[in-house]
VEXSE-849109 format. One record per residue: residue number from 0; x, z, y of N, C-alpha, C, O in turn. Coordinates in steps of 0.001 Angstrom, whole numbers, plus 524288, in hexadecimal, padded with zeros to 5 digits. Atoms other than C-alpha are relative to their C-alpha. Layout:
NUM  X  Z  Y  X  Z  Y  X  Z  Y  X  Z  Y
...
//
This chain:
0  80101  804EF  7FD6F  4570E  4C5D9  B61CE  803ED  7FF5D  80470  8054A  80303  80742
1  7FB35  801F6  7FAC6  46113  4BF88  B6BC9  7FC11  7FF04  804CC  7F750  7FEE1  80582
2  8021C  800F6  7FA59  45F2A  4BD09  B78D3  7FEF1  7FB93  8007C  7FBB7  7FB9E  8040D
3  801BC  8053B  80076  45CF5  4AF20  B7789  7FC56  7FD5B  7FD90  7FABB  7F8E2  7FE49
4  80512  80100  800C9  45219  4B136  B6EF8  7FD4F  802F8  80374  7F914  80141  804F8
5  805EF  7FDEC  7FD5D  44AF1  4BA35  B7697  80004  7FCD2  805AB  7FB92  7FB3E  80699
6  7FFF3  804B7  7FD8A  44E2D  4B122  B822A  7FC1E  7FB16  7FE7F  7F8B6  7F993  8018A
7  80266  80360  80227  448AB  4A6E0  B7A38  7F949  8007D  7FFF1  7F5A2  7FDDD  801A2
8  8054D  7FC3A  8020B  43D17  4AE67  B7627  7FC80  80015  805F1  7F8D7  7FCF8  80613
9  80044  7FFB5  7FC1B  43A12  4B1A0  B8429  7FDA9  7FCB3  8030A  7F942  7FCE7  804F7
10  801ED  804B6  7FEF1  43B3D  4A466  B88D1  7FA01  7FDA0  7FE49  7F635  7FC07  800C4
11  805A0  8035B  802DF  430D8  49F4C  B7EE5  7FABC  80295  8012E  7F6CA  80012  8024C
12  80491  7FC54  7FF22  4273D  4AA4C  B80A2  7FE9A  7FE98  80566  7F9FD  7FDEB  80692
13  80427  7FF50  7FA83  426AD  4A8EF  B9009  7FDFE  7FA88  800BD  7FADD  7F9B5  8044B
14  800EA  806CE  7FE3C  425E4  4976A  B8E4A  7FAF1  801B4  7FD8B  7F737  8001F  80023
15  80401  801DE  8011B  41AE4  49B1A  B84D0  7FBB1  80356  802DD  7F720  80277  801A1
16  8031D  7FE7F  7FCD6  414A6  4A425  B8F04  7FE68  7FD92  80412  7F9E3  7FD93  805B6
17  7FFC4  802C8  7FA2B  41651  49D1D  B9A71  7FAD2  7FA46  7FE5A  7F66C  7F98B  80025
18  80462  80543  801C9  40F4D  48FA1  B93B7  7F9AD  80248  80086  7F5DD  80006  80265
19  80464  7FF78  80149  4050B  498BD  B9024  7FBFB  8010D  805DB  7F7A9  7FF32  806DB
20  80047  7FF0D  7FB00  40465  49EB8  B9E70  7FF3A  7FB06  80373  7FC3C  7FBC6  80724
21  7FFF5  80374  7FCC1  40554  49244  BA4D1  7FC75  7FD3D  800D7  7FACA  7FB98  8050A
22  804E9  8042A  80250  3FAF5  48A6B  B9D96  7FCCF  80367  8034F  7FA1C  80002  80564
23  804B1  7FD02  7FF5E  3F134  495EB  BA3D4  80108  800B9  8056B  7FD48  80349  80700
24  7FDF2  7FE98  7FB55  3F82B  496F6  BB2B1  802CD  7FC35  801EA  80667  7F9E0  7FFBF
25  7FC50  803D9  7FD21  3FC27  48E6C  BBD92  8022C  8013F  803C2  7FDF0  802E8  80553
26  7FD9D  7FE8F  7FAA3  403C3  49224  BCA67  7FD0E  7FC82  8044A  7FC9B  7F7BE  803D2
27  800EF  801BD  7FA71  3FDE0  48FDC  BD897  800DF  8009E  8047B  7FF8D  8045E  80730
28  7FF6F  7FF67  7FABF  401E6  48D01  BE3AA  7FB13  800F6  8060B  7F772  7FE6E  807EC
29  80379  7FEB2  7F9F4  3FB1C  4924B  BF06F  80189  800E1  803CB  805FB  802B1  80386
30  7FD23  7FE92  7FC14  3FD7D  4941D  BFD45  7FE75  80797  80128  7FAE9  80A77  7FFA5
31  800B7  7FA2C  7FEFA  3FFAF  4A241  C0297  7FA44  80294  802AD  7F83C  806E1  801F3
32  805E7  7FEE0  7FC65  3F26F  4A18E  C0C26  7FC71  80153  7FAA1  7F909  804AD  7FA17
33  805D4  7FE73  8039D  3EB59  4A00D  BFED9  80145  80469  7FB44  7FD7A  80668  7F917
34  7FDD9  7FC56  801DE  3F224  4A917  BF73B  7FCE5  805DB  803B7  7F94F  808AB  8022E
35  8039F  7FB33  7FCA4  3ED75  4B3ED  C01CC  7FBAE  7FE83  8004F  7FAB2  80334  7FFE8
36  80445  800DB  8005C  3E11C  4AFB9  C0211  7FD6E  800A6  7F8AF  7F8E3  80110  7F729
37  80229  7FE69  80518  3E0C3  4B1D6  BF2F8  80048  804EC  7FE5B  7FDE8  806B8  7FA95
38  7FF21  7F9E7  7FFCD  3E540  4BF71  BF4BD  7FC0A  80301  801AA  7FA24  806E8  7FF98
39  804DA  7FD55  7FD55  3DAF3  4C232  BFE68  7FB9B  8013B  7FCB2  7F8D6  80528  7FCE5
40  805F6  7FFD0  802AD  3D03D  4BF0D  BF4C9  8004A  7FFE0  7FAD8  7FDA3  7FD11  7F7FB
41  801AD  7FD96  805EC  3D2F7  4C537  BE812  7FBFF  80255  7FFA0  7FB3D  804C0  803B6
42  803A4  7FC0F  8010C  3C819  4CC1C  BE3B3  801D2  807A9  7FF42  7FF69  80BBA  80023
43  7FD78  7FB0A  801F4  3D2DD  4D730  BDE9B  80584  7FF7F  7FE05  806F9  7FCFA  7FA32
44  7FC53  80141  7FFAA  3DF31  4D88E  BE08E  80530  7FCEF  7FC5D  808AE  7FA2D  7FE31
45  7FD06  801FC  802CB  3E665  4D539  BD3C0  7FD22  7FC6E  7FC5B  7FDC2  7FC18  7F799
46  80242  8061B  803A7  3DC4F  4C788  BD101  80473  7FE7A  8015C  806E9  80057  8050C
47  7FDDB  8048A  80167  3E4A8  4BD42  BCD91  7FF91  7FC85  80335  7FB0A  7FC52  804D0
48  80010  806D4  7FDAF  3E74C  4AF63  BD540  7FB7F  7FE59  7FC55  7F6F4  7FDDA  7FDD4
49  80377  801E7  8032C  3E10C  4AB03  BC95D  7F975  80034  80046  7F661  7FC94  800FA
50  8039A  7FF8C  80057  3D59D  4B2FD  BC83A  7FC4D  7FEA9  80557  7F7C7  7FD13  805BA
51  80157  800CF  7F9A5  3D3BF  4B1EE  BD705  7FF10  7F93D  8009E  7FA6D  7F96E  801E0
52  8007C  80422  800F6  3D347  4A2C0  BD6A5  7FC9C  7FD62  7FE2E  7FADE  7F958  80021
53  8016F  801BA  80435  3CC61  4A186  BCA73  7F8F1  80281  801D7  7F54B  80159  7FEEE
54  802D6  7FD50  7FE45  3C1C3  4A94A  BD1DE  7FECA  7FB19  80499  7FA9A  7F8ED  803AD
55  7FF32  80303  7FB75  3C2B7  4A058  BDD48  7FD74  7FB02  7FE30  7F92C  7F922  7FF53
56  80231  805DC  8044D  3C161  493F9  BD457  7FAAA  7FFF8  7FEC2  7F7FB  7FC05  7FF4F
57  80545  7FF22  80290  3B4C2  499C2  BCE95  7FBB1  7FFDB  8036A  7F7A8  7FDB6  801EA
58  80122  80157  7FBD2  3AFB6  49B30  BDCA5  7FF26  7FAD3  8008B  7FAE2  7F8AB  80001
59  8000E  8047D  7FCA4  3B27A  48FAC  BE185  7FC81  7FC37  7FBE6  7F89A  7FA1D  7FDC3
60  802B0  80394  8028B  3AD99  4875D  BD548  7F876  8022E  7FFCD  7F4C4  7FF3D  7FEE5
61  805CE  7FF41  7FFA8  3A001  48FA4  BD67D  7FED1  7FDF9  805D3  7FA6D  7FC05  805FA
62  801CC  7FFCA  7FB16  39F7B  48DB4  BE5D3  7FF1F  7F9AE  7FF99  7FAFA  7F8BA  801D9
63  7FEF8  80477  7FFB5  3A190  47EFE  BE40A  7FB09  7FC8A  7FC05  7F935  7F819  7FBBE
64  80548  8032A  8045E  396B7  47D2C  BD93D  7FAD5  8019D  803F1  7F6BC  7FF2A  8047E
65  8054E  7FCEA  7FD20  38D7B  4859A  BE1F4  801AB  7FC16  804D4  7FD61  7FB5E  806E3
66  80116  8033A  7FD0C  39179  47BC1  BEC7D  7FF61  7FB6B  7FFEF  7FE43  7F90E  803F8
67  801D5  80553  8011A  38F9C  46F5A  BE680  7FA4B  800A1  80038  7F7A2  7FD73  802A9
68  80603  80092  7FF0A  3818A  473E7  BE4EB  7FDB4  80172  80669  7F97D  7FFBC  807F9
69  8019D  8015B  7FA8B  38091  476D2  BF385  800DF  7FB23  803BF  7FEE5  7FA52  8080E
70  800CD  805CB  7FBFE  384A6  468BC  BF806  7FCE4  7FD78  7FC8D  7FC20  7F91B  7FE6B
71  8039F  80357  800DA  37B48  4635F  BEEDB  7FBD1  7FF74  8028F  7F95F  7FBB1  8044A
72  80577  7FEA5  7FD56  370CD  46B99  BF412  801A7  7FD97  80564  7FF58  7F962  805A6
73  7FF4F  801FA  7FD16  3761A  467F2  C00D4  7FF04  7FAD5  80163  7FC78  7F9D4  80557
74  80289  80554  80045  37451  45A1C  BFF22  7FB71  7FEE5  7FE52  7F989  7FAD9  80018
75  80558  80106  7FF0C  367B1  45A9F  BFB1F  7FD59  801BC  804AB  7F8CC  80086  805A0
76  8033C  7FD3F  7FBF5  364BF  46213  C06E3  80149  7FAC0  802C9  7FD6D  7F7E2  802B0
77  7FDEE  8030C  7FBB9  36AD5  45859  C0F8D  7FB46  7FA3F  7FEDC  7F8E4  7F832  80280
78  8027B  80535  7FFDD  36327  44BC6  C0947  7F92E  8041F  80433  7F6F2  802A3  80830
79  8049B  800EF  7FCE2  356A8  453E7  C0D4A  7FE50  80206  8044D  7F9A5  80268  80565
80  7FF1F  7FF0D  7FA3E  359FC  45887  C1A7F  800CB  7FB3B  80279  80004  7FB0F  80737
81  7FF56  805DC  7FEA1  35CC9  44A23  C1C1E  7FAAE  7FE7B  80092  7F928  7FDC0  80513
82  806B8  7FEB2  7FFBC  34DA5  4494E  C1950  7FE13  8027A  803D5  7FAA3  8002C  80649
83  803BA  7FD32  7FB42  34911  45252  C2318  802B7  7FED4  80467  80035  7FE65  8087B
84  7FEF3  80224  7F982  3526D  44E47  C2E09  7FFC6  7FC3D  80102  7FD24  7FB54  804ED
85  80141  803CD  80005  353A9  441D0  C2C0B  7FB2D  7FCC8  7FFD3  7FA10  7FA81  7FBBD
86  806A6  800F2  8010F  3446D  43D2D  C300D  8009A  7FD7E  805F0  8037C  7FF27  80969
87  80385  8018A  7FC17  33DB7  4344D  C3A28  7FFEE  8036D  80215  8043B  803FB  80429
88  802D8  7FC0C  7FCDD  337CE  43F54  C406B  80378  80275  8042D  8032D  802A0  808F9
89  7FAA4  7FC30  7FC7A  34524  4480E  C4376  801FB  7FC2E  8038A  8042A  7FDAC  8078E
90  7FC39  805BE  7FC1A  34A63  43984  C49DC  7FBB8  800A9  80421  7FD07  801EE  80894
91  8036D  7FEDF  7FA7D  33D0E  43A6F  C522A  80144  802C4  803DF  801A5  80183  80880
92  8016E  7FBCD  7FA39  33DF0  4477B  C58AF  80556  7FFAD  800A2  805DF  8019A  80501
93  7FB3B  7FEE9  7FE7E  34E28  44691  C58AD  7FF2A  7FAF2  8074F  80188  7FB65  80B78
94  80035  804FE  7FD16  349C0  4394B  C619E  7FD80  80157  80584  7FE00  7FEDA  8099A
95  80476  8003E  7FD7E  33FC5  43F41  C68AF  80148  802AC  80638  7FDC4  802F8  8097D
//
């Protein structure tokens, strides 16, 4: 084989790696503050950006479902604390 096929050869093999690689991976930019701050809080030393992230994500989308149901509850609290403060009576003795 010449050098211009395995050149060739070469070429094609890493375009049809790379497509395949690419479709599954994106590059991100970050700043350096958060970069150290992602270092700090691996679990172990050789996790991944990825896995570290992807961990993070899973967090955050549970903390965020578990807090939609605390401002609901919240707002129901609020209509009936509105009820008990809001009264004749409390306007009396605030008057008195």
């Amino acid at each position: 084989m010449k050098l211009y096929e395995i050149n060739f050869l070469v070429l094609q093999l890493y375009t049809k790696y790379s497509e395949c690689i690419m479709k599954e991976t994106t590059t991100l930019q970050i700043e350096k503050k958060t970069l150290k701050l992602l270092k700090e809080i691996k679990d172990f030393p050789r996790q991944t950006y990825n896995e570290l992230i992807s961990k993070m994500a899973e967090m955050y989308k549970q903390f965020k479902s578990n807090n939609q149901y605390d401002e609901f509850l919240h707002k129901i609290q609020q209509i009936k604390m509105k009820e008990l403060w809001d009264n004749k009576e409390d306007e009396e003795w605030e008057n008195a």
